[in-house]
Backbone as JSON, one array per atom type, in Angstrom:
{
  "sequence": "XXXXXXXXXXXXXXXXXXXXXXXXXXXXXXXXXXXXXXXXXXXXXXXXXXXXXXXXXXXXXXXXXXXXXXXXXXXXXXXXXXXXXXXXXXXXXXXXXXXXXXXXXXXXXXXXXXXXXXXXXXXXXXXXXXXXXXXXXXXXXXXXXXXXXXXXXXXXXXXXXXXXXXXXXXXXXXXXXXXXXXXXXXXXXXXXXXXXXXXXXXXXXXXXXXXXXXXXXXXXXXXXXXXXXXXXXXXXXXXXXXX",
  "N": [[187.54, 119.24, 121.08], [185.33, 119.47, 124.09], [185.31, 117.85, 126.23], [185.22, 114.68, 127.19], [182.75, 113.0, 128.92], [180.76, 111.56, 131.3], [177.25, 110.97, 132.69], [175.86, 109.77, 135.52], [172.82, 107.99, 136.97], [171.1, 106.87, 139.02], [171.54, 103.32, 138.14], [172.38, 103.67, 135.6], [174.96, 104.55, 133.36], [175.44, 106.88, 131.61], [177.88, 107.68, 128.69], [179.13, 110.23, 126.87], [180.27, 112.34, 124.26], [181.71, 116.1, 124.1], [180.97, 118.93, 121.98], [182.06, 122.01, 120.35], [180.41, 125.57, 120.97], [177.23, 127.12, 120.76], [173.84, 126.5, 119.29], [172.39, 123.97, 121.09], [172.95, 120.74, 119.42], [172.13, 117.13, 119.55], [173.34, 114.34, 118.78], [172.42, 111.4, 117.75], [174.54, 108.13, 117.22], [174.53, 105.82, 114.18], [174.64, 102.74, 114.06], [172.79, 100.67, 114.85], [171.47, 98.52, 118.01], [174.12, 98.71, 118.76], [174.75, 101.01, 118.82], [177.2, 103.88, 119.27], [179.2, 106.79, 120.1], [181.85, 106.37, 118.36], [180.89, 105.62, 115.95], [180.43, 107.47, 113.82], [182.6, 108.07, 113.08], [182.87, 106.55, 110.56], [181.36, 107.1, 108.38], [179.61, 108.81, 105.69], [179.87, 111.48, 106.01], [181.3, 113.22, 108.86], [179.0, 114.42, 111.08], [179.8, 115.86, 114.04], [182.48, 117.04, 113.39], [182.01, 118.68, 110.99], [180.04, 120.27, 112.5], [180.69, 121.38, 114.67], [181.96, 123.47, 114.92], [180.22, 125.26, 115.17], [178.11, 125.0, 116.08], [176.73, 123.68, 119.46], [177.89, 120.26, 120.16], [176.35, 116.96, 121.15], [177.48, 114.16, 121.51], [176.31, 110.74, 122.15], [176.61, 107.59, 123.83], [174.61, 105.42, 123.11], [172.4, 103.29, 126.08], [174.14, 100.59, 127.28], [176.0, 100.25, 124.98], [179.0, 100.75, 123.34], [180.54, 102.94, 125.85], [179.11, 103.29, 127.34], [176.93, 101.97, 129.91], [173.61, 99.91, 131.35], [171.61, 98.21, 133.69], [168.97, 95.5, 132.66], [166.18, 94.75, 131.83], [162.61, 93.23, 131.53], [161.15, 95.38, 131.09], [162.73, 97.13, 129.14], [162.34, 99.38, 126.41], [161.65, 101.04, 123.38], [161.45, 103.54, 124.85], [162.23, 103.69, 126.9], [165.0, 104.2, 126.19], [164.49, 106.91, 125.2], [163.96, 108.19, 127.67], [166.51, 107.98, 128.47], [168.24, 110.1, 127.29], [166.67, 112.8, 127.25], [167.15, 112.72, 129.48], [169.82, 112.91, 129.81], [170.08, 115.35, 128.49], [168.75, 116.99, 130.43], [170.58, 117.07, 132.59], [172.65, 118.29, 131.25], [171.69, 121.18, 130.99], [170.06, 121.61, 128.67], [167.84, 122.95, 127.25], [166.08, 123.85, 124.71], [166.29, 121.61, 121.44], [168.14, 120.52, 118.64], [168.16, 117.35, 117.01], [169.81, 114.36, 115.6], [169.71, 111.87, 113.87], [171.04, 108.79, 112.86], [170.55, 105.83, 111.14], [169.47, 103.4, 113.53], [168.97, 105.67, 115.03], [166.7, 107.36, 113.93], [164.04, 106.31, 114.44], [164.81, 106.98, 116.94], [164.86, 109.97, 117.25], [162.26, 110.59, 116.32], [160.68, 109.43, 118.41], [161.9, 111.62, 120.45], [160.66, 113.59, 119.72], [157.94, 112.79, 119.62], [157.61, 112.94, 122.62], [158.59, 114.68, 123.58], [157.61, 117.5, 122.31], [158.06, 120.56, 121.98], [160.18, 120.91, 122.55], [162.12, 120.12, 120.54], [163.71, 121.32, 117.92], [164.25, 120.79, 115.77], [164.65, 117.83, 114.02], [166.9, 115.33, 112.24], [166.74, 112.89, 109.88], [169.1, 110.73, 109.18], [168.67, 108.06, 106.52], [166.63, 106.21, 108.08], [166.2, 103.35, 109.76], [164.27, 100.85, 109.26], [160.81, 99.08, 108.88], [160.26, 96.84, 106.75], [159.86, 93.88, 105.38], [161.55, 92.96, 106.73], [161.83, 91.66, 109.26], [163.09, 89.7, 110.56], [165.8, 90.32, 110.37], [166.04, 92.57, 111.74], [165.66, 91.34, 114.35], [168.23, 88.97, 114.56], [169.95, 91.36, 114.51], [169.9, 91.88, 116.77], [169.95, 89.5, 118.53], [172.42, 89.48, 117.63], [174.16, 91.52, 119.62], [173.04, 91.35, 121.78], [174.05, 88.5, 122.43], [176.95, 89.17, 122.69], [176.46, 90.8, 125.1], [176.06, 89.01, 127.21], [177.66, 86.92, 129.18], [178.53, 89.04, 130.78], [176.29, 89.24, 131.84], [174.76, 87.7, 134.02], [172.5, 87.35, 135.77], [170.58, 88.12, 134.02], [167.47, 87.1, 132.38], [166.75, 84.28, 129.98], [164.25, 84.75, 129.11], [163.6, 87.52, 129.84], [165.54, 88.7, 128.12], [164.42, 88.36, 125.7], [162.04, 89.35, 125.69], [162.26, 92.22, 126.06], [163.92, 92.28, 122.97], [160.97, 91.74, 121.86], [160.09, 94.15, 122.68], [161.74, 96.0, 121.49], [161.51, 95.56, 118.16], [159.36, 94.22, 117.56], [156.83, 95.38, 116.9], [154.18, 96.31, 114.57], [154.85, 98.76, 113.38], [156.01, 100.77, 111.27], [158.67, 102.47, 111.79], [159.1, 101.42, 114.28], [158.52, 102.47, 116.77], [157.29, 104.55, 116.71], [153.75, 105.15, 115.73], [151.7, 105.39, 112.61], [149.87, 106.68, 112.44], [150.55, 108.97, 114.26], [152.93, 109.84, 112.83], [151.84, 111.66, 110.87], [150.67, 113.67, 112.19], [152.83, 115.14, 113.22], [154.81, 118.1, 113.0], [157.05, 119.44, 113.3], [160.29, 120.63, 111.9], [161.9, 118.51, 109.69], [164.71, 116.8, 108.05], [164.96, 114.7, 105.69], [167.12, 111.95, 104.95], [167.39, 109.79, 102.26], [167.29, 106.09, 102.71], [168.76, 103.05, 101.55], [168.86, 99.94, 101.58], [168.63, 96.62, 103.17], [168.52, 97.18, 106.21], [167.91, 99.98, 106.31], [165.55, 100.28, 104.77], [164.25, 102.13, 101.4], [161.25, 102.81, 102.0], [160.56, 103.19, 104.66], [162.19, 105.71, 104.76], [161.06, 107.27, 103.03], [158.14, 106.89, 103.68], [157.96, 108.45, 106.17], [158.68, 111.27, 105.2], [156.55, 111.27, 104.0], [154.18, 111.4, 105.38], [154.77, 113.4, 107.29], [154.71, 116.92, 108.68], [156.34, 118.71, 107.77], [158.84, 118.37, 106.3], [161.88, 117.91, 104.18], [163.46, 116.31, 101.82], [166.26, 114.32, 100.85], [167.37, 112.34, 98.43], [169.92, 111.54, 97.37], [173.46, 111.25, 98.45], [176.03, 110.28, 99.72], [178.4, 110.12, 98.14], [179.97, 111.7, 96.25], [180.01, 114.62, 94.39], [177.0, 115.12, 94.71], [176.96, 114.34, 97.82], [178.42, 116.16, 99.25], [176.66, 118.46, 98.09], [174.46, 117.71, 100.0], [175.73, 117.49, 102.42], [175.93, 120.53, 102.67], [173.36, 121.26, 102.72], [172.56, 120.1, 104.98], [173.64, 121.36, 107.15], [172.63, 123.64, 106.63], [170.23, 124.03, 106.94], [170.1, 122.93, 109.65], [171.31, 125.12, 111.26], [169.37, 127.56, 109.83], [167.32, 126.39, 111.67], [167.48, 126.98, 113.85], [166.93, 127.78, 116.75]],
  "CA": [[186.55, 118.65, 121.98], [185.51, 120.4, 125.36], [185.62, 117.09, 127.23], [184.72, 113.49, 127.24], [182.16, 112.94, 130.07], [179.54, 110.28, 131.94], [176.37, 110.88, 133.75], [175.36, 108.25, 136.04], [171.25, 107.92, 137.12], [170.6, 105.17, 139.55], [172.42, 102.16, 137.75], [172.77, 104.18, 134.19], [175.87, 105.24, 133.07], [175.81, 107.16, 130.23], [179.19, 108.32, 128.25], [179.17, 110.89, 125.79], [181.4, 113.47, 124.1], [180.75, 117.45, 124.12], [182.41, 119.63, 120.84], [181.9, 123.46, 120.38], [179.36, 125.84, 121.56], [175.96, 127.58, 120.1], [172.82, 125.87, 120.01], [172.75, 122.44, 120.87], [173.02, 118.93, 118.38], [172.19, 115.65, 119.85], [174.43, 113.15, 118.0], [172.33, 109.87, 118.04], [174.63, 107.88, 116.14], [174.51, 104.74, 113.99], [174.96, 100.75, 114.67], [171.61, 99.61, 116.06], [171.7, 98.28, 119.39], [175.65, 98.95, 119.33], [175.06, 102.73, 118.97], [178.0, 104.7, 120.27], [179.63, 107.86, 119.21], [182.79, 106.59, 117.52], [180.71, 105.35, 114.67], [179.9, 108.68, 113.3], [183.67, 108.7, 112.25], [182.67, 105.77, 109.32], [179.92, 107.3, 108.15], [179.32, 109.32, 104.25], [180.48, 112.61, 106.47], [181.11, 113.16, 109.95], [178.97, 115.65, 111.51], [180.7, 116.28, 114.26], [183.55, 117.6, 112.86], [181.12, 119.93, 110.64], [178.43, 121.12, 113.07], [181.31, 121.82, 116.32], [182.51, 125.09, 115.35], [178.85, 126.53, 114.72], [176.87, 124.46, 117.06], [177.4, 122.75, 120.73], [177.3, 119.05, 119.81], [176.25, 116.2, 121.78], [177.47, 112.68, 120.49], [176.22, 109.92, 123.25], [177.12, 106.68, 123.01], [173.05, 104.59, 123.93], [173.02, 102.42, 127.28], [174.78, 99.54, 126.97], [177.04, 100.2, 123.86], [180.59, 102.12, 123.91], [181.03, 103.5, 126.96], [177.58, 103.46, 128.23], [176.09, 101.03, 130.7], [172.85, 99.87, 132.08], [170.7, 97.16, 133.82], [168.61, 95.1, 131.1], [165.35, 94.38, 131.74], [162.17, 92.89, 130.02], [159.91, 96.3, 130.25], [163.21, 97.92, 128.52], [162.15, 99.58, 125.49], [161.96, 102.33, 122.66], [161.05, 104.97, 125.75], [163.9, 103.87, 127.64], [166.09, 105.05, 125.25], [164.43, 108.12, 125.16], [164.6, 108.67, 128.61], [167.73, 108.31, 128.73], [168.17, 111.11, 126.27], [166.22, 113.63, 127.81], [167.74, 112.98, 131.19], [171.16, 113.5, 129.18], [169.82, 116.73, 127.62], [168.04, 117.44, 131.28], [171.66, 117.19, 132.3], [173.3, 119.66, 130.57], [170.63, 122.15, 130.87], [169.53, 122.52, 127.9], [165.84, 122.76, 126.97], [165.52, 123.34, 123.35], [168.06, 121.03, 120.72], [168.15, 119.78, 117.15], [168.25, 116.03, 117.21], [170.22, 114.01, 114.43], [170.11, 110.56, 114.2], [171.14, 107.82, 111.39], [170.14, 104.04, 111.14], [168.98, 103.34, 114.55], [169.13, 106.84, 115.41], [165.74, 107.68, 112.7], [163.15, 106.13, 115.25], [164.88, 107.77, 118.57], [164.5, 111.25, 116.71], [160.88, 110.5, 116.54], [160.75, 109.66, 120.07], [161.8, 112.21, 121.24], [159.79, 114.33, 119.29], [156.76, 112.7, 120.67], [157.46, 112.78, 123.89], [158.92, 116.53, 124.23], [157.96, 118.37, 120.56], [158.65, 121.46, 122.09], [162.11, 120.83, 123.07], [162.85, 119.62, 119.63], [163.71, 122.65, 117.14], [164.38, 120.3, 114.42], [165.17, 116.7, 113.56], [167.46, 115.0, 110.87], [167.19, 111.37, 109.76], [170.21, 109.36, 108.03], [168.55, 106.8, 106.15], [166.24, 105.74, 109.28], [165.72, 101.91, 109.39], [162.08, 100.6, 109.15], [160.24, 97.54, 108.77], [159.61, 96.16, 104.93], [159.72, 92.66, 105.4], [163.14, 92.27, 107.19], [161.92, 91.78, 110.59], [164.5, 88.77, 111.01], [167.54, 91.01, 109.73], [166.27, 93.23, 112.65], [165.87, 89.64, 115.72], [169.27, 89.13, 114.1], [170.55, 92.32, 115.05], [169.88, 92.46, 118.57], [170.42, 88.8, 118.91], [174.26, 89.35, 118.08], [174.68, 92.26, 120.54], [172.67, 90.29, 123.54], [175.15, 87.43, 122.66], [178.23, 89.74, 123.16], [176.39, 91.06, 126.31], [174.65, 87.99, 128.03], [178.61, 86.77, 129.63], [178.91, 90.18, 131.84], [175.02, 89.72, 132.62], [174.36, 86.08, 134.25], [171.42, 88.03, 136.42], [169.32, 88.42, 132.75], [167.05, 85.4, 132.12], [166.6, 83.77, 128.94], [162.76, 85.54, 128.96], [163.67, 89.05, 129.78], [166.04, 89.1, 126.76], [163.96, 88.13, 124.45], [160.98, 90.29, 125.64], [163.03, 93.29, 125.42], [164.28, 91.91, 121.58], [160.13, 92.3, 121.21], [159.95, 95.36, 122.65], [162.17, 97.07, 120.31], [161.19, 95.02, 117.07], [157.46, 93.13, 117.58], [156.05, 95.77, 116.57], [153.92, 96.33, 112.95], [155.01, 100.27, 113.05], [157.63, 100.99, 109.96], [159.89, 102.85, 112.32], [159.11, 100.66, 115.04], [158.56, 103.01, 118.3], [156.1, 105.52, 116.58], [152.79, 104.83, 114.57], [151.73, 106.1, 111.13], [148.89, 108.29, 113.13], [151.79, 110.03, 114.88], [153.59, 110.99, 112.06], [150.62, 112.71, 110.39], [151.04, 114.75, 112.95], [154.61, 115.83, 113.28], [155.24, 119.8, 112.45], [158.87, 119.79, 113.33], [160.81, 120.33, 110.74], [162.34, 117.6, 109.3], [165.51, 116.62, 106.92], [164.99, 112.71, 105.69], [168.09, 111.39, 104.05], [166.6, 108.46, 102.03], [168.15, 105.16, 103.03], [168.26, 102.15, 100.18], [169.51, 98.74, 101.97], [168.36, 96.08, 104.39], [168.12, 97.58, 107.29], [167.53, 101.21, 105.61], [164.83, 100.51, 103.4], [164.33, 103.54, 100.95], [160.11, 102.48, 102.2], [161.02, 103.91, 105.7], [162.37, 107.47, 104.46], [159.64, 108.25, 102.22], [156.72, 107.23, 104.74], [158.13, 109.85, 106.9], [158.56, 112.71, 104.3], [154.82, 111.76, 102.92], [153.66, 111.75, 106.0], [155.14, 114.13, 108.46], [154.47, 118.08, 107.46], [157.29, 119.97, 107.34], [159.83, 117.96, 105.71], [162.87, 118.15, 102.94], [163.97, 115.03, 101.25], [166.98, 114.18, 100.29], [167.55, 110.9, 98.12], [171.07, 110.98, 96.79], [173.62, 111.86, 99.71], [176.55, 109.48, 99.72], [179.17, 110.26, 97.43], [180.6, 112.65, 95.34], [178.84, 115.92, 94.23], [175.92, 114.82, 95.54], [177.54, 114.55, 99.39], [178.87, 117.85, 99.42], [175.58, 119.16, 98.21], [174.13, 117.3, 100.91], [176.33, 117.82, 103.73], [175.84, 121.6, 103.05], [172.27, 121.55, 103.05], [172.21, 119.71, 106.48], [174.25, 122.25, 108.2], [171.97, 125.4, 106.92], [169.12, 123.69, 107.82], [170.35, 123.21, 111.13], [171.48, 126.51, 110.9], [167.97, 128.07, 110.2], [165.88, 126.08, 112.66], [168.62, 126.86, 115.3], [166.85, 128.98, 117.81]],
  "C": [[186.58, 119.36, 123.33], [185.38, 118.67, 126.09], [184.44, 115.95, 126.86], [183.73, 113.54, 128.62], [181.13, 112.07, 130.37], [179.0, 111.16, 132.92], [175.33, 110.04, 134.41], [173.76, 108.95, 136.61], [170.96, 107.02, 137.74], [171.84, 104.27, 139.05], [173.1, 102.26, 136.2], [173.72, 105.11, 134.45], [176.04, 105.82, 132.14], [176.96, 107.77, 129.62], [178.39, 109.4, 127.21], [180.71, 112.26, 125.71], [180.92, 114.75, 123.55], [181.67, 118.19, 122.99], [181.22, 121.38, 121.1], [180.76, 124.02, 121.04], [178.43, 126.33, 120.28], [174.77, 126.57, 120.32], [172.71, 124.48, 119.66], [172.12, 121.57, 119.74], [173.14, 117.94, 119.38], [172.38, 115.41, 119.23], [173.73, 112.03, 117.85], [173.31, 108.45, 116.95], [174.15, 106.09, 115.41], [175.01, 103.26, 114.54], [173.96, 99.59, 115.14], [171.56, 99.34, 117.48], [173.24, 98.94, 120.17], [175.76, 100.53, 119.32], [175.56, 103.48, 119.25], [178.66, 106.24, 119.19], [180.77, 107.86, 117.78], [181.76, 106.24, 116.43], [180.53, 106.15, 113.81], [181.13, 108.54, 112.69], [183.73, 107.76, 110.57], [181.45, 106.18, 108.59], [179.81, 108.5, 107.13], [180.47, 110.89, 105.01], [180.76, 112.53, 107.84], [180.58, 114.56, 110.74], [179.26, 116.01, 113.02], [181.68, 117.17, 114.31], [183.01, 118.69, 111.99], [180.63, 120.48, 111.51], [179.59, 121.7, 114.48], [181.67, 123.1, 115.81], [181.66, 126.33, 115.09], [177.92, 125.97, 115.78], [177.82, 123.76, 118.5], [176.83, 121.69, 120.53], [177.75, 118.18, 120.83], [176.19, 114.7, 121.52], [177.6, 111.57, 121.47], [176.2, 108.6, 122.95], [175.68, 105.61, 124.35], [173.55, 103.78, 125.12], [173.38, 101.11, 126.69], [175.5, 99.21, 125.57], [177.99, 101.39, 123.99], [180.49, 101.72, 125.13], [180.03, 103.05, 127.64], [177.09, 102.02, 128.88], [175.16, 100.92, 131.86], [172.34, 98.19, 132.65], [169.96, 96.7, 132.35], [167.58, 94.36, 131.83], [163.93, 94.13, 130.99], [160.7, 94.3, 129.9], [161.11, 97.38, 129.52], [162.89, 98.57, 127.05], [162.37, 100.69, 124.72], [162.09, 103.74, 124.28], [161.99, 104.68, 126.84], [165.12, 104.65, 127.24], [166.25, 106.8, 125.43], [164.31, 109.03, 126.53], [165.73, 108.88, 128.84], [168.3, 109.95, 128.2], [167.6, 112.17, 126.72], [167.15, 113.6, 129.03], [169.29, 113.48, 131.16], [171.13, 115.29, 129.25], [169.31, 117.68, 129.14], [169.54, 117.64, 132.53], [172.85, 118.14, 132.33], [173.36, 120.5, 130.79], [170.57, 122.7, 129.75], [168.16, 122.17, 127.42], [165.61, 122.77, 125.52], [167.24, 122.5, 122.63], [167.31, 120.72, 119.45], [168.62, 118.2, 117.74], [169.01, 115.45, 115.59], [170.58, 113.08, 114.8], [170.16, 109.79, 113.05], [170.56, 106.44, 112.15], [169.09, 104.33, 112.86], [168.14, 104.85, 115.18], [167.29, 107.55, 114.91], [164.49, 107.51, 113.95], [163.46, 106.7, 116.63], [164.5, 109.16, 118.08], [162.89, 111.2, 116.78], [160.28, 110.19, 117.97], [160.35, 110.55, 120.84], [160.98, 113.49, 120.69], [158.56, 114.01, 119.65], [156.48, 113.07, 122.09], [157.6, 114.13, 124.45], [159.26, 117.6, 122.63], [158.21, 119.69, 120.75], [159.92, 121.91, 122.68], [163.03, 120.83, 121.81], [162.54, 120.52, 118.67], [163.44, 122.27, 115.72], [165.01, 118.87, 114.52], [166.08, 116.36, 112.1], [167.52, 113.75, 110.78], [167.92, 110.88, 108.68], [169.42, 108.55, 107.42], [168.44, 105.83, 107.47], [166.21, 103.94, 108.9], [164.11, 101.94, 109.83], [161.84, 99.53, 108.82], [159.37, 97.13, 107.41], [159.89, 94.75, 105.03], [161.74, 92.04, 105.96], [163.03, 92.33, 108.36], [162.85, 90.78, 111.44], [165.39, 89.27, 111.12], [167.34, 91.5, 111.55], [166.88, 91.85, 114.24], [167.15, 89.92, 115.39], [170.33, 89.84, 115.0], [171.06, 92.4, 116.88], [170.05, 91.08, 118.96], [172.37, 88.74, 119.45], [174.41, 90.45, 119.39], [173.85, 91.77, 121.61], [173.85, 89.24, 123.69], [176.63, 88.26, 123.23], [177.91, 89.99, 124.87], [176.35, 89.99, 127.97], [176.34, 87.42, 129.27], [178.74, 87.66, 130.54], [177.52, 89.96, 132.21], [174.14, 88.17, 133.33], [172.96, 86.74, 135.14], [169.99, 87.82, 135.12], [169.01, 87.36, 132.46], [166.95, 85.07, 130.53], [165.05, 84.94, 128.3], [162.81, 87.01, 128.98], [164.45, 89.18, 128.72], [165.24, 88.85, 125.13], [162.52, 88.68, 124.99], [161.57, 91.53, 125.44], [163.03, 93.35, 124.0], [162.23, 92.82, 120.8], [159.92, 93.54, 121.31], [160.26, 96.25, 121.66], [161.54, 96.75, 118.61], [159.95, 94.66, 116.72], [156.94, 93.89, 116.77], [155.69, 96.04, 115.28], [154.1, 97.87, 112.83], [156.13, 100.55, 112.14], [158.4, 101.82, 111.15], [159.48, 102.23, 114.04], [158.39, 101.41, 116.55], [157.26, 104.28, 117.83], [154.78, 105.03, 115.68], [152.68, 105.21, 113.25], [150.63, 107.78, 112.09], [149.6, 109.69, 113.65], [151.97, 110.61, 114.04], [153.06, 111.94, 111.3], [150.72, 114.04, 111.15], [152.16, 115.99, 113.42], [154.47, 117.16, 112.57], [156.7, 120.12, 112.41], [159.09, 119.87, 111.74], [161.86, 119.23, 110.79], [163.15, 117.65, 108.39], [165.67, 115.22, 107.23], [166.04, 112.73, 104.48], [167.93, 109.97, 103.81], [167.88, 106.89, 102.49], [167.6, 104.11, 101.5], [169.22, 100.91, 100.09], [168.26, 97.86, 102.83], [167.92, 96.94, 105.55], [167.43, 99.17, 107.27], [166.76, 101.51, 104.89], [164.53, 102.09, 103.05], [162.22, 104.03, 101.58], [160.16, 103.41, 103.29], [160.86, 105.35, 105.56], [160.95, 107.69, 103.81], [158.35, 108.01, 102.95], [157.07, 108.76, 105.89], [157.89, 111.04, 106.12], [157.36, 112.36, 103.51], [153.97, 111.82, 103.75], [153.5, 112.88, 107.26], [154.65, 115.63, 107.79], [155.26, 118.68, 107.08], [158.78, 118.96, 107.31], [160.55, 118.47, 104.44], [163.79, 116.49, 102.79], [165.23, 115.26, 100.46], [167.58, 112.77, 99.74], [168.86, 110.46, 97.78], [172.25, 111.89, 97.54], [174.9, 111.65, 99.91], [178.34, 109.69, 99.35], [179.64, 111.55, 96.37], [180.14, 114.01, 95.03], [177.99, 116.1, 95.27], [176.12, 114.74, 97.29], [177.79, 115.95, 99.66], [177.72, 118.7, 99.49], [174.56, 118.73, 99.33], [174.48, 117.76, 102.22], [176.0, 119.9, 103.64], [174.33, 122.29, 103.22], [171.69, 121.23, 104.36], [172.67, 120.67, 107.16], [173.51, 123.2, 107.97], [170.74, 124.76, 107.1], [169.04, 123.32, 108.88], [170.12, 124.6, 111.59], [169.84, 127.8, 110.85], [166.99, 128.07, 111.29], [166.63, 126.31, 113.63], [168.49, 128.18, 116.28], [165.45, 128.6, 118.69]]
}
């Protein structure tokens, strides 16, 4: 690791951790709301530990989970996030990156591909989450991690937490923060690693790779054979788009 490090912004603190050099990997990793870097180490592979001694990776742990902390208010939303994220990456200095995000991670990758598609060389989604009829599972979600928070935040009203909650969730978009019109659009290249749970529906992955253009699907990822052949197709398709 070249060094643990925080960059504060006003009242945002963000943590993250920096591994090898070449051309940069944003890390977004899994958990949902709780999003921080260690989780990458429970997770089918850890890339990480693959992508640092070929790439300079960036594994940030979102505001207000891990390390990271912010204010919490009720216009907080998907494009908060992704500010943050840029202002990370803006930061650094670096201008173009590969993005790779699981669970949660699936809709910030799209993000930030809206917002700055020529920054973004290439995306990768884990088994994004998306909206097939589990929009409770999601409430749910972000209920428990407001409840952990709401004790350190007596300032946050009853109303701003639960407009936020809609912000991220309300919406009828399968990956929540982008449309379907959008993804029609998308040229990046893309690697969708199908998801096939609750929060992962397999519905999710495949609207992306039937709608985006320059995708590669991968449905079976997980375990055995199949991981290996996986994990080595993510790294040369990093690898390719990595300039």
């Amino acid at each position: 690791m070249i060094g643990m490090a925080s960059f504060k912004s006003g009242d945002v603190d963000l943590h993250y951790d920096e591994y090898g050099e070449g051309f940069p990997v944003l890390l977004i990793a899994p958990g949902g709301m709780k999003s921080e870097a260690t989780f990458w180490d429970s997770t089918p592979w850890n890339p990480i530990t693959q992508l640092s001694d070929q790439f300079r990776v960036i594994a940030m742990d979102q505001r207000n989970a891990g390390r990271s902390t912010a204010p919490i208010s009720s216009t907080d939303s998907w494009d908060t996030y992704t500010n943050d994220q840029l202002a990370l990456l803006d930061h650094l200095g670096i201008d173009r990156f590969h993005v790779v995000g699981m669970c949660i991670g699936g809709p910030y990758v799209m993000g930030l591909i809206q917002r700055a598609p020529e920054r973004v060389a290439a995306g990768v989604l884990f088994q994004t989450i998306g909206l097939s009829e589990n929009r409770e599972a999601f409430f749910g979600m972000y209920d428990g991690w407001a409840a952990e928070l709401r004790p350190t935040r007596p300032e946050v009203s009853t109303e701003t937490w639960q407009q936020f909650k809609m912000n991220m969730y309300g919406s009828d978009h399968v990956l929540f923060n982008v449309d379907e019109t959008f993804l029609k659009t998308v040229t990046t290249p893309l690697l969708v690693l199908e998801g096939n749970d609750l929060y992962h529906p397999s519905e999710s992955s495949l609207l992306v790779n039937d709608l985006a253009q320059n995708t590669t699907l991968i449905r079976d990822w997980k375990s055995g054979e199949a991981m290996e052949t996986a994990a080595q197709q993510f790294s040369e398709f990093l690898a390719v788009h990595g300039s």
